[in-house]
C-alpha positions as CSV (number, residue, x, y, z in Angstrom):
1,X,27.3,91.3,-10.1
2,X,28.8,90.2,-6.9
3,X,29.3,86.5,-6.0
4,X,26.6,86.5,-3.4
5,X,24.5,88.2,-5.8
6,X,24.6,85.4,-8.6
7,X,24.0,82.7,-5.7
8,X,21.1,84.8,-4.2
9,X,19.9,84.7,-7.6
10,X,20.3,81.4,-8.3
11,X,19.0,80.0,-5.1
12,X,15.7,82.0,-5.9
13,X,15.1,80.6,-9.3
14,X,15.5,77.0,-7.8
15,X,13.3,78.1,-5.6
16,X,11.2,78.9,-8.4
17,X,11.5,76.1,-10.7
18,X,11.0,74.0,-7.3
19,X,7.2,76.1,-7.4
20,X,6.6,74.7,-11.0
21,X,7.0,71.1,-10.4
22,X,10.2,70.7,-11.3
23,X,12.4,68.1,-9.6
24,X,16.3,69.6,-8.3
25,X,17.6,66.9,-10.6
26,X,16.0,68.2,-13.7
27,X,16.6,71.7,-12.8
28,X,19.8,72.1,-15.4
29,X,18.2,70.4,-17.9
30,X,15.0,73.1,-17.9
31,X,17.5,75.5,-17.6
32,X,20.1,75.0,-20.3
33,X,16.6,74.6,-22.4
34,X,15.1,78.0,-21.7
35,X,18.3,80.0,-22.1
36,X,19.6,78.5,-24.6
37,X,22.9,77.7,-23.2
38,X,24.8,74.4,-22.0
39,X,23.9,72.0,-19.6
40,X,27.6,72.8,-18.1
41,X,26.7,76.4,-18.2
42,X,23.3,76.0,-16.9
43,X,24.9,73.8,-13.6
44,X,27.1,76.6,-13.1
45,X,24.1,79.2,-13.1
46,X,22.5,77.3,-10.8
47,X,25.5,77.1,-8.4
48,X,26.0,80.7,-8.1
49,X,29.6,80.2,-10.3
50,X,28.5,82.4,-12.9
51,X,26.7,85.4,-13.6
52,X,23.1,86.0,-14.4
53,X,21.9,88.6,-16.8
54,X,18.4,90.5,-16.8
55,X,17.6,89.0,-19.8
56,X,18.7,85.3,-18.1
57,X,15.9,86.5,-15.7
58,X,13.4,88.0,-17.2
59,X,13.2,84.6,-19.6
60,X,13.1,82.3,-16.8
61,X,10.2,84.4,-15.4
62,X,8.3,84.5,-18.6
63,X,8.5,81.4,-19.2
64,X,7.2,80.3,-15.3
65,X,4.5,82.9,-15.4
66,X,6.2,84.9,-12.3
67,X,7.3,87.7,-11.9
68,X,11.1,88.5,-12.7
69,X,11.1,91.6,-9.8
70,X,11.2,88.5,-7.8
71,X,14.2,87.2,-8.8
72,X,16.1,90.5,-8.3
73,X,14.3,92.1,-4.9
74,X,16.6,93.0,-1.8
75,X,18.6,90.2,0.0
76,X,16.6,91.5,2.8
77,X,12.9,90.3,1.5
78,X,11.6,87.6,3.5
79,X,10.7,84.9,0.5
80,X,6.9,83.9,0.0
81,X,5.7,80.7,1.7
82,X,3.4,77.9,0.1
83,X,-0.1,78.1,1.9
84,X,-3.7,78.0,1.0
85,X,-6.2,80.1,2.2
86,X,-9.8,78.9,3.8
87,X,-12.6,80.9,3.9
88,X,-16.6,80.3,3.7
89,X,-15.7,76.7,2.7
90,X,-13.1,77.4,0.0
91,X,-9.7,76.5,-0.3
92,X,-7.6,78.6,-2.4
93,X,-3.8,78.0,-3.1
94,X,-2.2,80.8,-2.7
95,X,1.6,82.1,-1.3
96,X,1.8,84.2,1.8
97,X,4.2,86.4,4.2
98,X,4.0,85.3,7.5
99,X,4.4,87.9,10.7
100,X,5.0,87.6,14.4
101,X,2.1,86.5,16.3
102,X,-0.3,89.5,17.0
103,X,-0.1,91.6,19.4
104,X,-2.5,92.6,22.4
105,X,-4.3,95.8,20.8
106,X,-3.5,94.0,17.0
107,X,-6.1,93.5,15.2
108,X,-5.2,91.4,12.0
109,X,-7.2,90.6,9.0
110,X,-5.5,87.1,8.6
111,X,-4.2,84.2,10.8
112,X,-2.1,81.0,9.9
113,X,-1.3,78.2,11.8
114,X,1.4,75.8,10.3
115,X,-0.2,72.4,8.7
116,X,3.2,70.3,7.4
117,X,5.2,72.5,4.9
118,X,2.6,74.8,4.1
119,X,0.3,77.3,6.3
120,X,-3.0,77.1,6.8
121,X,-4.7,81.1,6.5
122,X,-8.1,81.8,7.9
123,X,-10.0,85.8,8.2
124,X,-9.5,86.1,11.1
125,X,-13.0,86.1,12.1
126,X,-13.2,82.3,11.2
127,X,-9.6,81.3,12.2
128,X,-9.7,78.5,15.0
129,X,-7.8,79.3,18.4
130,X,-4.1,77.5,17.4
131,X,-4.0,79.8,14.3
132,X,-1.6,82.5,16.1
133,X,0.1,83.8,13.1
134,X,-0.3,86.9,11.6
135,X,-0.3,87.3,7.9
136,X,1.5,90.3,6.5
137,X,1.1,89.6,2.7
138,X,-1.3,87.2,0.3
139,X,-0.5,86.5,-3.1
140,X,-2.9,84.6,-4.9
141,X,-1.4,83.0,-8.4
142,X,-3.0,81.6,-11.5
143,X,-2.6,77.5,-11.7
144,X,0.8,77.2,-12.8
145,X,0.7,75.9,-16.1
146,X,3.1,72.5,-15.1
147,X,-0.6,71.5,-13.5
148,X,-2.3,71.4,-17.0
149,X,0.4,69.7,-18.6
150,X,-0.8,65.9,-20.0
151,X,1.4,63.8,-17.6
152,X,3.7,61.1,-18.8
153,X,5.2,57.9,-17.3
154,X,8.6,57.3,-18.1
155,X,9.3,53.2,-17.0
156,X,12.9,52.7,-17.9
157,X,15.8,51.3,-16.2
158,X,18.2,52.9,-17.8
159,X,18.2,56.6,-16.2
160,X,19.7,58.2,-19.4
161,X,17.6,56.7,-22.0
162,X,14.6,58.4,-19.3
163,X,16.0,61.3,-18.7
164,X,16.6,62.3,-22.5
165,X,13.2,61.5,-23.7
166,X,11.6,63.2,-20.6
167,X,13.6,66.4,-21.4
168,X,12.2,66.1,-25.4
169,X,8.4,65.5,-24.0
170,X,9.0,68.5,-21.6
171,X,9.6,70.8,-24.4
172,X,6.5,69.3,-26.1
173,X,4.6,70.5,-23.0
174,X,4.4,67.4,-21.3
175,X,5.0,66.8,-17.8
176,X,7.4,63.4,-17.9
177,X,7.7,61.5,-14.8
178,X,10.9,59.0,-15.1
179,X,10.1,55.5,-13.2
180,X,12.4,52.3,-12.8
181,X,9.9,49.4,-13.3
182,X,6.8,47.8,-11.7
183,X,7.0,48.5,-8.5
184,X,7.5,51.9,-8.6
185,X,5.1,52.4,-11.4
186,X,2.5,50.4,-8.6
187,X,3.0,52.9,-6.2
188,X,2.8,56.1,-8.3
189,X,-0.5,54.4,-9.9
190,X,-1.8,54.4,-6.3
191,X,-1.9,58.5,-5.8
192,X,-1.3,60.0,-9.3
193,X,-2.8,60.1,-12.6
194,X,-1.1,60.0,-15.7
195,X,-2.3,60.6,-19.5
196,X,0.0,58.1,-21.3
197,X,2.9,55.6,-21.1
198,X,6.3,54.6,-22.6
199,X,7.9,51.7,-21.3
200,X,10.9,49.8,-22.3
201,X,10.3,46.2,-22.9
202,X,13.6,45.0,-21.4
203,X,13.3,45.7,-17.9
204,X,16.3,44.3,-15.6
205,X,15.2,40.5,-15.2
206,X,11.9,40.9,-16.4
207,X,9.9,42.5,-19.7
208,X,6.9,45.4,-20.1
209,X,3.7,42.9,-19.9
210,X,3.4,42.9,-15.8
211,X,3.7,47.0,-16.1
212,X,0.9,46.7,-19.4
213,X,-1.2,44.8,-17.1
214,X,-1.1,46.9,-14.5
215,X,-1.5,50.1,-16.3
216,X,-4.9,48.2,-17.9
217,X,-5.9,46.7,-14.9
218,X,-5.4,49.9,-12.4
219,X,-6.4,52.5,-15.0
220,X,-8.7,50.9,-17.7
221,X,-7.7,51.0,-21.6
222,X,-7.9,54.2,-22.6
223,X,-4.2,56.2,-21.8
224,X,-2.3,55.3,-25.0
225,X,1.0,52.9,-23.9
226,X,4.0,53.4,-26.4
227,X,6.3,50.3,-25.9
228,X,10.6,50.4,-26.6
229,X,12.8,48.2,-27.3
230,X,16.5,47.7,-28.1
231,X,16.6,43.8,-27.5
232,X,15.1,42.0,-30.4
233,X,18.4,41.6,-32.5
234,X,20.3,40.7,-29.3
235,X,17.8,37.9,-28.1
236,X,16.8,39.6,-24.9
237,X,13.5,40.9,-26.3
238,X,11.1,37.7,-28.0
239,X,9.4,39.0,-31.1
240,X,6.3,36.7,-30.4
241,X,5.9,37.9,-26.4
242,X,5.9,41.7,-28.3
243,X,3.1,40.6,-30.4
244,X,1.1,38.7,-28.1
245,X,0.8,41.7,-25.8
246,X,0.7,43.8,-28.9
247,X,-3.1,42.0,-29.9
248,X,-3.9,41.2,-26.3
249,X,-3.9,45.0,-24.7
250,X,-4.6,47.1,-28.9
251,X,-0.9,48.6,-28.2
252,X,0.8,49.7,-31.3
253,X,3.9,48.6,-33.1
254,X,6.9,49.1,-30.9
255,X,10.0,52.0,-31.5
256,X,13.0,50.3,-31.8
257,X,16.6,51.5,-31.1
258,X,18.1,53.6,-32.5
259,X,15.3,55.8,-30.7
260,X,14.2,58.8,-32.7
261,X,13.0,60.7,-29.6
262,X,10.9,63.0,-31.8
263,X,8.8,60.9,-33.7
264,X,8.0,58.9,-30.3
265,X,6.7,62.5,-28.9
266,X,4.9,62.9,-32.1
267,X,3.3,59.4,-31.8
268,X,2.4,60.1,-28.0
269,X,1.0,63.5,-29.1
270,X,-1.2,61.6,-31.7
271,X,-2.6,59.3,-29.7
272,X,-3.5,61.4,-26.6
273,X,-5.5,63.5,-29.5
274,X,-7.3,60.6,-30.5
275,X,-8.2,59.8,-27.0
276,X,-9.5,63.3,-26.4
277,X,-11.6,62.7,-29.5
278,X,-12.9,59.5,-28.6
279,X,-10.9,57.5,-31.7
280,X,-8.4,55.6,-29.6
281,X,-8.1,52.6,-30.9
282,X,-7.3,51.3,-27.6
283,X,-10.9,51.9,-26.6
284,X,-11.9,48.1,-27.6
285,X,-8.7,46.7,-25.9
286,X,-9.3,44.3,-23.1
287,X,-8.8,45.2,-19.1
């Protein structure tokens, strides 16, 4: 395989992973998980410095649900855009081909006008006058399974404490978003929805309880919170603040450091279970 071969390919599965929900930054991490292979290696995939193998693609494809022809088409192929397509008052997501803007004696099936970084497909029949756009090819996908993934909040200032128990959740099949305190745990609450919580107590300057309130305040008392802390021995982290929040909001007895990453996804797993069955015992807690 050629140079510009491995970083054709390896611009395409970013693309790809990019499709999934997964963030650049957490690209290697996914990577190095599905192949098997370092994070170092995995990097190195990624930028185009080493060489793919068909069955390095046709396991990332499986694994996304695409197909792995896609990966390995002509240089030439013009790539599939994001779009979704309206028609008799549907909206379907969908990824299409877009073509030069018909001409006089064309008659196209589809048109697309551009709406922000996706197009916007009508029949042409019901397409309004800006859509001047023809559409070549539309391929319509199942949800990509990142969608139905249970969606976890991550609040820790310490990236690498985040990061590593995001990448174990991930491989649970959670979805873990990593956050950096209240205030960006305020604005997320404000457009996304999210099935559970960890959050480490020791925050910068302040602790977990203006986050718990939030969380119970913004979102009611029923997605499980798992609280963290390293701090109690060191003086940081008050033993009677933990409690106190601990009997105030139903939260359960925090993990302390060392972190065994597995047994918190376990726990988290447990208690989004219960929830689903209507046993959480967080139910009852306060607002």
């Amino acid at each position: 395989m050629k140079p510009e071969e491995s970083l054709a390919i390896a611009e395409r599965v970013k693309s790809m992973l990019r499709r999934q929900g997964i963030a650049d930054r957490k690209q290697a991490a996914q990577l190095s998980m599905l192949l098997e292979i370092s994070p170092q290696s995995a990097y190195k995939k990624l930028g185009g410095q080493m060489q793919w193998s068909l069955d390095d693609i046709v396991a990332i494809a499986s694994a996304m649900g695409e197909r792995a022809a896609a990966l390995l088409d002509d240089f030439s192929e013009v790539p599939l855009d994001r779009a979704v397509l309206r028609c008799n008052g549907w909206e379907i997501d969908c990824m299409v081909k877009a073509g030069p803007p018909p001409g006089p004696i064309s008659r196209p099936e589809y048109l697309a006008l551009r709406e922000g970084d996706r197009w916007c497909v009508y029949p042409a029949s019901q397409a309004p006058g800006s859509a001047l756009v023809a559409i070549q090819e539309i391929v319509i996908r199942p949800t990509p399974q990142a969608a139905k993934m249970p969606r976890i909040a991550i609040v820790d200032d310490d990236p690498d404490t985040a990061e590593l128990i995001a990448m174990v959740l991930e491989t649970k099949g959670f979805k873990a978003i990593t956050l950096t305190g209240v205030e960006e745990l305020s604005s997320r609450l404000q457009g996304d929805s999210f099935d559970g919580f960890i959050i480490d107590w020791y925050l910068g300057g302040a602790t977990a309880e203006d986050c718990v309130r939030l969380i119970r305040q913004t979102v009611g008392a029923v997605p499980p919170i798992l609280l963290l802390t390293g701090n109690i021995d060191t003086g940081l982290a008050n033993e009677s603040d933990i409690a106190r929040l601990m009997g105030e909001f139903g939260l359960r007895h925090p993990f302390e450091k060392p972190y065994r990453v597995e047994i918190i996804a376990a726990e988290l797993i447990k208690s989004i279970n219960d929830v689903a069955k209507g046993n959480s015992p967080l139910a009852s807690a306060p607002v």
